[in-house]
C-alpha positions in Angstrom: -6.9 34.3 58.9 -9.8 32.8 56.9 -8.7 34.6 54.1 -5.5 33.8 54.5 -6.6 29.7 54.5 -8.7 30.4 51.3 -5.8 31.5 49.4 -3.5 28.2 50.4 -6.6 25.8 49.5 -6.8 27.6 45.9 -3.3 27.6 45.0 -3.3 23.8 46.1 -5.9 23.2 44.2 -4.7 25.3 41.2 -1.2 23.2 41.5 -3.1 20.0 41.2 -5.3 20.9 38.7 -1.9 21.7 36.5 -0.4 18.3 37.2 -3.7 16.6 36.4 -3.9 19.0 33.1 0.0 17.7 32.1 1.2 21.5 32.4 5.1 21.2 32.4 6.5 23.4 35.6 8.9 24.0 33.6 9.7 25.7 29.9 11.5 22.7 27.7 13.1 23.3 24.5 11.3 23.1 21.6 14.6 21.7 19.9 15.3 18.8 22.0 16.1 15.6 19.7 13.3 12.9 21.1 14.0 8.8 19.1 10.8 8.2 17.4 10.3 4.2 16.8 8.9 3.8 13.1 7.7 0.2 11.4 6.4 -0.1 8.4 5.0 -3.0 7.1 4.2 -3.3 2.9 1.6 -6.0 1.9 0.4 -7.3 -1.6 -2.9 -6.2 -2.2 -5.7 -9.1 -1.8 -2.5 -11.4 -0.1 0.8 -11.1 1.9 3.8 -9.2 3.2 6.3 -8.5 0.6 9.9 -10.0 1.9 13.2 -11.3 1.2 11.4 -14.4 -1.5 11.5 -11.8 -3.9 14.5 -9.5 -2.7 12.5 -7.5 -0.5 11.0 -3.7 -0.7 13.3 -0.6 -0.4 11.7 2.2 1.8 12.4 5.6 2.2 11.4 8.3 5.3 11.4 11.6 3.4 10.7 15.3 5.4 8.2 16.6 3.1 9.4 20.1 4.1 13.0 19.8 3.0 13.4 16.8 0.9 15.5 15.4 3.8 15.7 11.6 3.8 15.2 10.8 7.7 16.2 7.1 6.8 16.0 4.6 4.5 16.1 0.7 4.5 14.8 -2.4 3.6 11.7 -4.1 4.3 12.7 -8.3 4.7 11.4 -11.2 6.6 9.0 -13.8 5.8 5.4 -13.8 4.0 3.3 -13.9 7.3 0.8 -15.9 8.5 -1.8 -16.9 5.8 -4.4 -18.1 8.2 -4.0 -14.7 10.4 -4.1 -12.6 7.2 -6.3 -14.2 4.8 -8.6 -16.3 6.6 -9.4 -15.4 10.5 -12.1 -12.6 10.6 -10.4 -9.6 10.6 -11.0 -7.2 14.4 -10.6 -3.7 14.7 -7.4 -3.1 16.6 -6.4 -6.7 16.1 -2.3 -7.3 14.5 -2.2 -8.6 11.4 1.2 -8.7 10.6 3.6 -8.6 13.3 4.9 -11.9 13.9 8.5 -13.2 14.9 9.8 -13.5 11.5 7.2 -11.5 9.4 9.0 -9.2 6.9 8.7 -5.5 7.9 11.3 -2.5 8.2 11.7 -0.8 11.6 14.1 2.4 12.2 14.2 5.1 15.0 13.7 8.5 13.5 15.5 12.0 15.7 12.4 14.0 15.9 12.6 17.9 17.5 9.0 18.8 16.3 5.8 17.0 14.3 6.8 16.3 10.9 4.9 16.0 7.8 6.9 12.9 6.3 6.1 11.1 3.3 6.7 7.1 3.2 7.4 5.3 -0.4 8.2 1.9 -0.8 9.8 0.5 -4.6 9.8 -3.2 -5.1 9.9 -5.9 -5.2 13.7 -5.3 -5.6 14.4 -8.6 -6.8 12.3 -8.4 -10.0 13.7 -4.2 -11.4 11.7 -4.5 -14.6 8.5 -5.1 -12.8 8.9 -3.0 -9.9 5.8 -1.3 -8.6 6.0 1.9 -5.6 3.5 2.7 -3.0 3.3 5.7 -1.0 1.7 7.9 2.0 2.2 11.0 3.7 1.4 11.7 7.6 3.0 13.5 10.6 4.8 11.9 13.2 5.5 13.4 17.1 8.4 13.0 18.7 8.2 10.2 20.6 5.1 8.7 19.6 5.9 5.9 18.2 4.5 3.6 15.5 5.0 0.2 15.9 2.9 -3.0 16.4 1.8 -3.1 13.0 2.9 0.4 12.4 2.1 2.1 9.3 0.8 -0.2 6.4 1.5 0.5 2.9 -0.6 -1.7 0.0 0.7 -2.7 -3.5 -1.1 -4.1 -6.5 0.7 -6.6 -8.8 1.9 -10.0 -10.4 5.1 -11.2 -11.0 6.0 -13.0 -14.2 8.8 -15.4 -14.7 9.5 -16.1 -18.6 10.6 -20.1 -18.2 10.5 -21.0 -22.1 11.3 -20.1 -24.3 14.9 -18.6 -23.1 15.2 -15.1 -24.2 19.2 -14.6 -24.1 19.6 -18.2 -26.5 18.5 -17.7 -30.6 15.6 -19.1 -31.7 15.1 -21.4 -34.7 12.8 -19.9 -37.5 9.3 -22.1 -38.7 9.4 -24.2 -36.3 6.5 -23.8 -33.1 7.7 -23.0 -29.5 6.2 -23.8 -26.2 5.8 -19.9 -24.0 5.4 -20.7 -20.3 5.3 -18.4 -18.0 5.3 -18.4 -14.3 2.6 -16.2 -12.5 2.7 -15.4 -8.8 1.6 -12.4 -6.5 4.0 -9.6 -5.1 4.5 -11.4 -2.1 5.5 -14.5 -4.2 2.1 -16.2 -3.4 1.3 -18.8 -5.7 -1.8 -18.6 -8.5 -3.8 -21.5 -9.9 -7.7 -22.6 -10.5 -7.7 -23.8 -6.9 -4.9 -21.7 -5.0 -5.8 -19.2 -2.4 -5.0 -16.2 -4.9 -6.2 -16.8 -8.9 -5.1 -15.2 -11.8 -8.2 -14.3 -14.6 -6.0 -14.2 -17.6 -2.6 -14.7 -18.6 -1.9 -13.9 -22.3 1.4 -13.8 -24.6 1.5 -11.5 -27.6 4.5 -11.3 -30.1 5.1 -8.1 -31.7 7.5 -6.6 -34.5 7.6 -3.2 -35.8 5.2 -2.2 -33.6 2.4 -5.2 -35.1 1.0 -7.6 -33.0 1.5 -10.6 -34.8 0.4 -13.6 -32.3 -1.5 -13.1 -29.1 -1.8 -16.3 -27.7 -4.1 -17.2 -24.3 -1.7 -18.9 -21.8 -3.7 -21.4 -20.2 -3.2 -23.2 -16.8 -0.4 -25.7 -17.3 -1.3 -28.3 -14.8 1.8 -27.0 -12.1 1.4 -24.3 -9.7 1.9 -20.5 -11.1 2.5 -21.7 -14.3 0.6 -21.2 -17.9 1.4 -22.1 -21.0 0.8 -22.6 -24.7 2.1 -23.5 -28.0 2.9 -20.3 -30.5 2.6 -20.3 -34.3 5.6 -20.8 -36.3 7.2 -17.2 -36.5 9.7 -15.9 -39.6 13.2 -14.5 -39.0 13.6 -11.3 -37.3 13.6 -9.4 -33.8 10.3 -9.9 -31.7 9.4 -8.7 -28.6 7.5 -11.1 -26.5 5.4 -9.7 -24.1 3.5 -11.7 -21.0 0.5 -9.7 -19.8 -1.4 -11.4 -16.4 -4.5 -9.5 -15.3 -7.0 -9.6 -12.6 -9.2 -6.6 -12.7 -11.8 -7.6 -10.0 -9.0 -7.0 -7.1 -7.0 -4.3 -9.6 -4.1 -6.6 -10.0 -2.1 -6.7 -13.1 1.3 -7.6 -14.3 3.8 -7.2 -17.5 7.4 -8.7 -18.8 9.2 -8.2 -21.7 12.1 -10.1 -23.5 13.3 -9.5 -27.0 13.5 -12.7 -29.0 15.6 -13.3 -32.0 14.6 -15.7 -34.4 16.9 -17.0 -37.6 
């Protein structure tokens, strides 16, 4: 009988000590398709999230083990809050970026098993010539999902807009033009000697056959983002015109390039 009473307490015991341990009483297919919640935010390095201002970010969920594209889609919204993100002291654990209308891209991913996946995003899509890519490669469980501010991809870069002189119009030969150039940060953030974000250097260099015949420093113009200066009279021909914006003490730079005809 005692023995009898020892046995029932032990298997008791052992069944609790299984549900306590998460044991499954039962076997469960390793193929079983379990939604996995994804968001990805992408953020200009040294400022904000990269959204719809500037056409947005494309990003794409690739299974490193077969090439598959899990999914795909844009990452839109708005900037984000500056104070949260720029200014407050930053706290371990604490969201930076998910806010109501903050710019991120959220899916749900079919998961049967942990995936090595790799995440890339290209943008910003509204500016192609100056589009930059960041990347990184983790596994996700089915089921575990990644959101709050999910998984947070940085990119480094300026944005250039050429305002004068007009690139697609001919230019008229020995007579000086004004370059001005607009300067702003991925996220469309604005530059200047006492914005938030700066830029060190902004320069414009006009090149032919591979010379470099005017390199010309773009100073501050007086209006936010924008620099400019006068360039030296120029002879007939076909010039490329190229704006260069560099910061390297947060490893930000930025390039455009518009071919000029002169006659």
């Amino acid at each position: 009988m005692r023995s009898l009473l020892t046995l029932t307490l032990l298997s008791l015991l052992s069944g609790c000590a299984s549900a306590r341990s998460g044991v499954a009483s039962a076997p469960v297919s390793a193929t079983t398709v379990v939604p996995t919640q994804l968001i990805v935010h992408v953020v200009t390095h040294d400022a904000k999230l990269i959204g719809s201002a500037v056409g947005g970010v494309r990003i794409t969920v690739r299974d490193v083990n077969d090439n598959r594209v899990l999914a795909t889609g844009l990452h839109e919204g708005a900037t984000g809050d500056t104070k949260r993100i720029m200014e407050t002291p930053r706290v371990r654990g604490e969201r930076l970026f998910t806010t109501t209308d903050g710019a991120r891209f959220q899916t749900t991913i079919p998961l049967t098993a942990a995936t090595l996946v790799e995440i890339t995003a290209d943008g910003p899509l509204g500016y192609p010539d100056q589009l930059v890519s960041a990347s990184k490669r983790l596994v996700l469980v089915p089921g575990r999902h990644l959101t709050g501010d999910g998984l947070v991809l940085e990119m480094h870069g300026y944005l250039i807009d050429l305002l004068t002189p007009d690139s697609t119009l001919v230019m008229s030969a020995n007579a000086p033009t004004t370059v001005r150039a607009r300067v702003r940060l991925l996220c469309s953030c604005p530059t200047g000697p006492d914005a938030l974000w700066k830029v060190n250097d902004v320069r414009a260099r006009l090149i032919r056959n591979g010379l470099v015949m005017h390199d010309v420093l773009l100073p501050y113009a007086g209006v936010t983002s924008e620099y400019a200066a006068e360039f030296p009279v120029v002879a007939t021909g076909q010039y490329t015109l190229e704006i260069i914006a560099s910061s390297s003490d947060i490893a930000t730079f930025g390039v455009v390039r518009r071919l000029l005809t002169v006659k």
